[in-house]
C-alpha positions in Angstrom: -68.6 168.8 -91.1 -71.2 169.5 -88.4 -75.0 169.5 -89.2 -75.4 173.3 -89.1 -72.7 173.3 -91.8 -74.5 170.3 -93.9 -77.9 171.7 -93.9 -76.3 175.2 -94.8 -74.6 173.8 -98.0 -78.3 173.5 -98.8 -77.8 169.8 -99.4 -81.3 167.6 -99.1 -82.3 166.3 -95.6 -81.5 162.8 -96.5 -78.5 163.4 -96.8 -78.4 165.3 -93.9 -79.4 161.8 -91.7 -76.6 160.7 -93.0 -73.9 163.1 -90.6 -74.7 161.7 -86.8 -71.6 161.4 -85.1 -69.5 158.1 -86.1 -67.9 155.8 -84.1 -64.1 154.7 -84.3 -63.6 151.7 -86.0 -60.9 150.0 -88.3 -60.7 148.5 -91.5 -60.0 145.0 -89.5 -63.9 145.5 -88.5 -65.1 145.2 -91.8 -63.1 142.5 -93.7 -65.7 140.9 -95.9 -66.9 144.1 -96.9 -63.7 145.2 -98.2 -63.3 142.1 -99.7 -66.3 142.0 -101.8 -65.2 145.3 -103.4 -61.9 143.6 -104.2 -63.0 140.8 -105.7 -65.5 142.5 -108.0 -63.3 145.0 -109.3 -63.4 143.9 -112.6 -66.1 141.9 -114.5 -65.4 138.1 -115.9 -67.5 136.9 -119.0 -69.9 139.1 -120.0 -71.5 140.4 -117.0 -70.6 143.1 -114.7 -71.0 142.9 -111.2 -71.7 146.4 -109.3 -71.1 147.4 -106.1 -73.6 149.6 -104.4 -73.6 150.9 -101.2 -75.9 153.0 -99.0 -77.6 154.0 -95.6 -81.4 153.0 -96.9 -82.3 150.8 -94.2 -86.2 151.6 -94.1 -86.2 152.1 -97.7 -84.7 148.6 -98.3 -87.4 147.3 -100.1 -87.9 150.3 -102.8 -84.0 149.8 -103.5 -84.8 145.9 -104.1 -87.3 146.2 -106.3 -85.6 148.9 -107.9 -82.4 146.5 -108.3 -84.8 143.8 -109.3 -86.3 145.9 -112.3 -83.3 147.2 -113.0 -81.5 143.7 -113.7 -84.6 142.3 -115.9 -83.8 145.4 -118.0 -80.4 145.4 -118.0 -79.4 141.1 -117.8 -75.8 142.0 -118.4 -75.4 143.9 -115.2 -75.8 142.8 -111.6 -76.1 144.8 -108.4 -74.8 143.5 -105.4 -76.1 145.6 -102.4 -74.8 146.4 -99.0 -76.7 148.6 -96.7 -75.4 149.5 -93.1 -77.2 152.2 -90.3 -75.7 155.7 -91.3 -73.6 155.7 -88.7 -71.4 152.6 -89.2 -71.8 153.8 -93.4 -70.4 157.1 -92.3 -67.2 155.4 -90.9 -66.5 152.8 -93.7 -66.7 154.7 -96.4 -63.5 156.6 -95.6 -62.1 153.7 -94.5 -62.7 151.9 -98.0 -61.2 154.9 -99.8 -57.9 154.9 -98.3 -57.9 150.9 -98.7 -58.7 151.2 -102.2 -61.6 148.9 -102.5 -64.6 151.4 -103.1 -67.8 150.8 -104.3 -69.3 151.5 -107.9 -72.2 153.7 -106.8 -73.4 154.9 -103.2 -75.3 157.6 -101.5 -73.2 160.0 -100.1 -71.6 159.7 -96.2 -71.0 161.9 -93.5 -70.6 164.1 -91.8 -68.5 166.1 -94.7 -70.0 167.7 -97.4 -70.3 166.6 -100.3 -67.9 169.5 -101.5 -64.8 168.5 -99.8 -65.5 164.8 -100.9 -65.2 165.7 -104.5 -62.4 168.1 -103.6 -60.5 165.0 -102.5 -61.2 163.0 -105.5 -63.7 160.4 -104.3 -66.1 160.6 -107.4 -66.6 160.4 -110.6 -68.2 163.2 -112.8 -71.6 162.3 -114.9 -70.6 165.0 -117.5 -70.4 162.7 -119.5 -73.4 161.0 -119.6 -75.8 164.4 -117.7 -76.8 166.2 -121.5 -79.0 169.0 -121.5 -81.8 166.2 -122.4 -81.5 164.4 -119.4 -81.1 167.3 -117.2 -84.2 168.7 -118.6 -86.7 166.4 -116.6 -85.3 167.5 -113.4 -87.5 170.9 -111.8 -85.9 174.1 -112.4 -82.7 175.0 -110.6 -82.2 171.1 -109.8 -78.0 171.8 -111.1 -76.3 174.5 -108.8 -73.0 175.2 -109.1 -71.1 174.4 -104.7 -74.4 172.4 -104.4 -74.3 168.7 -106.8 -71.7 170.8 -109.5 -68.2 172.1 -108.8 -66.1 173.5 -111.3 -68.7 173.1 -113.7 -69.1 168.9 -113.2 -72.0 167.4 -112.2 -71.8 164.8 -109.5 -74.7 164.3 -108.4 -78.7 165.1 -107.9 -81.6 165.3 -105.4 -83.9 162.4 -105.2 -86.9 163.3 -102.8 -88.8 166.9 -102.8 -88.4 169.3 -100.5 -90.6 168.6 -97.5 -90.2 168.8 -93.6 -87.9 166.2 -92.9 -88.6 166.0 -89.4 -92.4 165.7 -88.4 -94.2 165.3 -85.1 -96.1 161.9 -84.7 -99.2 161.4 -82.8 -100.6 157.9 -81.5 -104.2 158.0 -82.2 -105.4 155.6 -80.2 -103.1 157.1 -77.2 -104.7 160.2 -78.1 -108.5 159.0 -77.8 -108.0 157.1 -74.7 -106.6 160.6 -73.4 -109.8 162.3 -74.5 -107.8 163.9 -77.1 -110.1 164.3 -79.6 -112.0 166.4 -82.1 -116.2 166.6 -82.4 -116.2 163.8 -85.1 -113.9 161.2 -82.7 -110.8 161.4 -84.6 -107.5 162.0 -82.8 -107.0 166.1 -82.2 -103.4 166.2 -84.1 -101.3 169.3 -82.3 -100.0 172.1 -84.4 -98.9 174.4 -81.8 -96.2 174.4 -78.5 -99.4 174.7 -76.4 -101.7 172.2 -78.2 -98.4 169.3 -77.5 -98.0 170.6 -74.0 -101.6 170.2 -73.6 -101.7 166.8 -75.1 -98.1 165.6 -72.9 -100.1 166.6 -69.6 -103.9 165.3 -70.6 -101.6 161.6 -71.9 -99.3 161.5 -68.6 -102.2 162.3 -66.4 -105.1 159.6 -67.9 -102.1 157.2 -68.2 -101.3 157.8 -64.1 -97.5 158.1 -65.6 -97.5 154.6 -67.6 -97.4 156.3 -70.9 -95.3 159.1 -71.7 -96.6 162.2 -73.4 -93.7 162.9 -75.8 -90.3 161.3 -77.0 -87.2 161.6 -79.3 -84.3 159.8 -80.0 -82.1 160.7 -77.7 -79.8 157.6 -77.5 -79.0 158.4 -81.4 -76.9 161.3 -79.9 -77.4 165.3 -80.3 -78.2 164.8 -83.6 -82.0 164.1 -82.5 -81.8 166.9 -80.6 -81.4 169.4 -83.8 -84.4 167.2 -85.4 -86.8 167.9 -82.8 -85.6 171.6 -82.2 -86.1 172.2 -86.2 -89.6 171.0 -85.6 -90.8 173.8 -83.2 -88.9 176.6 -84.1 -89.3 177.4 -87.6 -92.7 178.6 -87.1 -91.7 180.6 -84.2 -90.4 183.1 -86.7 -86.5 181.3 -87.2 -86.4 179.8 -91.0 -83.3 178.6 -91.0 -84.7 176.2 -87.7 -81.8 174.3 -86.0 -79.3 174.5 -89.1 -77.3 177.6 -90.2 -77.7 181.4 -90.1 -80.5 184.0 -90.4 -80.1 184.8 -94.2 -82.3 187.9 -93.4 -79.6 189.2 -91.0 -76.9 187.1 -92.5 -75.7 186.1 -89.2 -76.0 182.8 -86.9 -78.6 183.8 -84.2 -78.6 180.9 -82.1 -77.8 183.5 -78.6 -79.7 186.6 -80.1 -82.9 184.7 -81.3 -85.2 184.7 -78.6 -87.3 181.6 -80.4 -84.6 179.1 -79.5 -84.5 180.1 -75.7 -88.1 179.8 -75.4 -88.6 176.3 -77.0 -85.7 175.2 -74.3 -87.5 176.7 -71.9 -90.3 174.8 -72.9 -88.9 171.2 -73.3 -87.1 171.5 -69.7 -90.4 172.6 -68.7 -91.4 169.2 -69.8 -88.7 167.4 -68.9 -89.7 168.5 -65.0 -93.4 167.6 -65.2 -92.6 164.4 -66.3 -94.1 164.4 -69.9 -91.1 162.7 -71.7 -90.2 159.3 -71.8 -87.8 158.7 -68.8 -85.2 156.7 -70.9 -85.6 159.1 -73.7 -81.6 159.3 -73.6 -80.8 155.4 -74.0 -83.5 154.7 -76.3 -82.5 154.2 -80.1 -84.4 155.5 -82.8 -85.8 151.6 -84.2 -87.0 151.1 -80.6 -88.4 154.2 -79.8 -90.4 154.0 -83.1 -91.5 150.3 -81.9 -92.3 152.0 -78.3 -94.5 154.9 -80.0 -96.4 151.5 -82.0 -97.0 149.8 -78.8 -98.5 152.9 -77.3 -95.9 153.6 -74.7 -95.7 156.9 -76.0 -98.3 159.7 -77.3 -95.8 161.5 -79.7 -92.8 161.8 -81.6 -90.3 163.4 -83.5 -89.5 161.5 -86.5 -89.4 160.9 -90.0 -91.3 159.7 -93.4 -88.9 157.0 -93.0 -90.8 155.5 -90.3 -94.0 155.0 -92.2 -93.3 151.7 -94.6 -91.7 149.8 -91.4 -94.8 150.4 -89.7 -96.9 149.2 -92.2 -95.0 146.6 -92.4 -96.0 145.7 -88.6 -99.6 146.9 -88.9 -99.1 149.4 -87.4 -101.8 152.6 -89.0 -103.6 154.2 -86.1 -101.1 157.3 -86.3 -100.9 160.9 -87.5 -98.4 163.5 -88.1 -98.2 167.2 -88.2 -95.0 169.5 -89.1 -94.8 173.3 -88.4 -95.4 173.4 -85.0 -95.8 176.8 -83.8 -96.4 178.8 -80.9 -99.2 180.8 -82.6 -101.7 179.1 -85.0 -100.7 181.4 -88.0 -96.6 180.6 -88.6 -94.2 183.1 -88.8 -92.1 181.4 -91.1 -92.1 178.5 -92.9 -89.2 175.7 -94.4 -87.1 176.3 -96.9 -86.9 174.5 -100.2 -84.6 174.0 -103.1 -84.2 171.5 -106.0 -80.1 171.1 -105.8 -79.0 168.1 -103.3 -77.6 165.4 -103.5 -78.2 161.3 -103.4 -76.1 159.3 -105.3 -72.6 159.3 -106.7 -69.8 157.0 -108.5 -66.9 156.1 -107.5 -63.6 157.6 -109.5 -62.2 154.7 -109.1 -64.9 152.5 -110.4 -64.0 150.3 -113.6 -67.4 150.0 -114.8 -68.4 153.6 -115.3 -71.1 153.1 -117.6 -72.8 150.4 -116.2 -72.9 152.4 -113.1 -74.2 155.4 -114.8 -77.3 153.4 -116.3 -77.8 152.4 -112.0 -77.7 155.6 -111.4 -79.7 156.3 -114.5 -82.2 154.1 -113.3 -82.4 155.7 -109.7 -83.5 158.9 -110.7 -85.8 158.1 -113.2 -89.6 159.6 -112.9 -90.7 156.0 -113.0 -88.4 155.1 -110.0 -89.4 158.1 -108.1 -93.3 156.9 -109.1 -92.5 153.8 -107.2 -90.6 155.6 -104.3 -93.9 157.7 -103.6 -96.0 154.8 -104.3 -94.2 152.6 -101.3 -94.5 155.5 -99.2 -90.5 156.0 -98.8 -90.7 160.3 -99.5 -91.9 162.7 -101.8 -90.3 162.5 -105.3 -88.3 165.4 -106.7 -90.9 165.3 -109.7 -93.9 167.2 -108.9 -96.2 164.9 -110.9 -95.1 162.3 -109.1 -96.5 163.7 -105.5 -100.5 164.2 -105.8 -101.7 163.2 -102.0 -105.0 161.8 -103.8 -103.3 159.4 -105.6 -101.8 157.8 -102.3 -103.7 155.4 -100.5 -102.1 155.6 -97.3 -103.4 158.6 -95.1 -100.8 158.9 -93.0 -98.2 159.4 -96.4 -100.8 161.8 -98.0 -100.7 164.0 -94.3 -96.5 163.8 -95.5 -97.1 164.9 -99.0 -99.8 167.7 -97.8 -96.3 169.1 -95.7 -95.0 170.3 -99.2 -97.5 173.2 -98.8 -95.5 174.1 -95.5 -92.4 174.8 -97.4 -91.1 177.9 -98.8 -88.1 179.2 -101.8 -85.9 180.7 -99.4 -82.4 182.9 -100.9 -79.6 181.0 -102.5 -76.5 182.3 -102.0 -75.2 180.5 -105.1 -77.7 182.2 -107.5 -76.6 185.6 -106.4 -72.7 184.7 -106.2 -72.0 181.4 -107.8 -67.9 182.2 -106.6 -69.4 181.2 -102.6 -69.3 177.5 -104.3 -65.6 178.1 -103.0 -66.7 179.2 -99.4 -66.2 175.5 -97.5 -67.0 175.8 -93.9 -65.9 172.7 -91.8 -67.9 173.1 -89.2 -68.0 173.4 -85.2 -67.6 171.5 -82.4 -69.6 171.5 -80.2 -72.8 172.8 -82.5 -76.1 172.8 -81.9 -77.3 169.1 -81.0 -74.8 169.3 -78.6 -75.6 171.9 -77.4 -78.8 171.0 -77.0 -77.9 167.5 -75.9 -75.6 169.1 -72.3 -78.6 171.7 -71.2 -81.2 168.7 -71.8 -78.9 166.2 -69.3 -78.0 169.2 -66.7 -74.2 169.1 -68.1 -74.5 172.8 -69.1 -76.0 175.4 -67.0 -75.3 178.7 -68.6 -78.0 178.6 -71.4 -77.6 181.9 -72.8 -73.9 182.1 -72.5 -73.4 178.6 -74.4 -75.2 179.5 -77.1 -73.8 182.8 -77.8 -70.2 180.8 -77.4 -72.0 179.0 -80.6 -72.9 181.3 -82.6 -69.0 182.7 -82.2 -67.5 179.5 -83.0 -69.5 179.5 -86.5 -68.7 183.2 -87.3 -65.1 182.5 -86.7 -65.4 180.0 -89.0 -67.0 181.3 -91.7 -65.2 184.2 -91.6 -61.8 181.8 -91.8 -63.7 179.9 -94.7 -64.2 183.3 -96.5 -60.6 184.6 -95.6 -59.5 181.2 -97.4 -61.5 181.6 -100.4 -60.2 185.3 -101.1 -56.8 184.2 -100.7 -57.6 181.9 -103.8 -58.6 184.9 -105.4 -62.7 184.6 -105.3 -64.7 187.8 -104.6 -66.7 186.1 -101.9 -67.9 188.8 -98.9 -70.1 188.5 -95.8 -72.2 190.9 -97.6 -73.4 187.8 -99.8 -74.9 186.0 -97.3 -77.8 189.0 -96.3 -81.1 189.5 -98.1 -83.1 191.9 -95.6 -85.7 192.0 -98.1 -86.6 188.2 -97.3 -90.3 187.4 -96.0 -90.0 183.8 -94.5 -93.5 183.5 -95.1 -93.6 183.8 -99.0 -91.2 182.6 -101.7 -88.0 184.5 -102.4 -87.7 185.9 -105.8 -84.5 185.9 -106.4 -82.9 189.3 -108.2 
């Protein structure tokens, strides 16, 4: 599934890291991997050794002292972790389905949703174990029916709040030595398309070129390229940003919405003065992050990811700001919801309730204390996200973002039978899109957009024709709520 089709399934932005393109690769690339699964099928004595996969590699450490904890608790049970880069996850998961050697518990790959993964089989149901007690400490609306439950089964839940997942970073240092500042010396964060254009000229110019005013990570693919449009044009007055349709208008307005056009506009504008970094399309997220530490580059579009492996390298002197607008007062703001999706076990797993008390563990409001406490995201318990209680600026500026977030429509609330509605997505969509006018591949900006935003009608419409013929009352007409202010929280009716 393509990203505008992930992030419209309402599933949570981690999740959505998780759906860059992947490479082709065979199970002959990944033998001891497989192999490990094979040989741990089955526990010998009396403890059980589980598999667990995921994609967490800046969040490494919270998952070992999770496991850590976990095993002191538990001494009968044993975690053996694998983490790869969400590409190369994204490609061997499906590979170790079809070989039959599966781990116990994982996060969830890409690019499919997690929909069509449990239409296939892949996992195992926590009905089980997921009583109305345990689902009790979970915020309101946390269990939607087409979101973490299908035909009534949970599979899995969210683990982080909803907050920007993409934020712009600023160098603080690069910012004073630019003369960027405000009347008590601190850095003078941008929260507006002028105040970053401002701040890319004023940082090329005292630099005489040797330090670029703004980067992204372009060598990750067009994936980045959807990240950094979805930080400038949800202000504009476009709530669903880089991912999905206009609920107001029930339609995908990537050719029609003027906001998109403008921010291009604006970042080829850029792009000709010289104010991004000139290998901005080679350069890999890790080193671009190490580039933006060093002071090569004034600002970013990244993620709270980024913040515990700079700590780790003493790295402080930074800021960040989401939201950025063209006008000081936003026109819209991000939408939230409590339904995603983390975590899941394996169908074919032979341990299912040892992996349940991991999984148990994992969403835990204790383990969420600890994931806000290393500075890895906001938790999806409230109580666990007061910005005074952080000691790290820099994470408290992420937890302030929550404000910036809004309850936007769910289509599921209104219709729970478009849980059956399964789009699969487009090719190209948006980041590539984006990706061909950045590099000069596509000339006709207007046109290829519009082209877009036909390719993803066609295919909802062909996802809505398919659910009708399985005898759901599913309509375009579901998808509209006109009454929507993106500014305010949608009360649902």
């Amino acid at each position: 599934m393509s990203i505008a089709g992930t992030i419209s399934s309402q599933q949570n932005r981690r999740s959505f890291l998780k759906t860059a393109a992947t490479a082709t690769m065979g199970v002959a690339a990944f033998p001891d991997l497989f192999s490990a699964c094979g040989n741990t099928a089955s526990s010998t004595g009396k403890t059980v050794t589980l598999q667990y996969w995921d994609s967490f590699v800046s969040q490494a450490a919270w998952v070992d002292q999770e496991i850590n904890l976990f095993q002191q608790a538990h001494p009968s049970i044993k975690i053996k972790k694998t983490t790869q880069a969400g590409n190369t996850f994204n490609t061997i998961y499906p590979l170790s389905v079809r070989s039959g050697k599966v781990p116990d518990v994982s996060t969830i790959p890409g690019p499919d949703p997690l929909a069509a993964q449990v239409q296939k089989g892949w996992y195992l149901d926590w009905n089980r174990w997921a009583t109305d007690s345990w689902k009790v400490r979970f915020p309101p609306q946390s269990f939607l029916e087409g979101t973490n439950v299908f035909n009534g089964k949970i599979y899995s839940a969210q683990l982080n709040s909803s907050a920007p997942f993409v934020q712009l970073y600023t160098n603080d240092q690069v910012f004073k030595d630019a003369g960027l500042t405000n009347s008590d010396g601190s850095a003078m964060v941008p929260h507006t398309w002028d105040d970053v254009t401002r701040s890319a000229e004023a940082i090329t110019r005292k630099s005489n070129g040797q330090i670029a005013g703004f980067a992204f990570s372009g060598g990750e693919g067009p994936i980045w390229f959807a990240f950094m449009l979805h930080v400038f044009v949800v202000g504009a007055g476009t709530p669903q940003g880089a991912f999905g349709a206009d609920d107001r208008v029930g339609k995908f307005t990537y050719g029609s919405d003027r906001n998109y056009t403008d921010f291009i506009d604006l970042l080829l504008d850029w792009k000709e003065h010289g104010f991004i970094y000139s290998n901005v399309m080679s350069t890999k997220d890790e080193v671009q992050r190490r580039f933006f530490a060093q002071g090569k580059i004034g600002m970013i579009t990244n993620g709270v990811w980024a913040q515990p492996t700079w700590k780790q390298d003493g790295f402080t002197k930074y800021s960040l700001s989401a939201l950025i607008s063209p006008a000081t007062t936003p026109k819209a703001y991000y939408g939230r919801g409590n339904a995603g999706s983390e975590f899941v076990i394996s169908a074919k797993t032979k341990h299912p309730d040892e992996s349940w008390a991991w999984i148990d563990w994992l969403y835990s409001p204790a383990a969420g204390k600890r994931w806000v406490e290393m500075g890895e995201d906001a938790s999806i318990y409230p109580q666990n996200n007061d910005p005074a209680k952080t000691k790290d600026r820099q994470f408290a500026q992420f937890l302030e973002t929550t404000r910036l977030t809004r309850i936007r429509p769910n289509t599921l609330l209104r219709n729970p039978q478009t849980a059956k509605v399964v789009l699969n997505g487009v090719s190209p969509d948006i980041g590539d899109v984006l990706q061909g006018i950045f590099t000069g591949q596509i000339k006709d900006i207007q046109g290829s957009l519009q082209e877009l935003d036909a390719r993803w009608e066609a295919e909802r419409a062909r996802a809505i024709k398919a659910a009708n013929q399985q005898g759901y009352k599913v309509s375009l007409s579901d998808y509209i709520f006109p009454d929507w202010d993106p500014t305010k929280d949608y009360i649902q009716k």
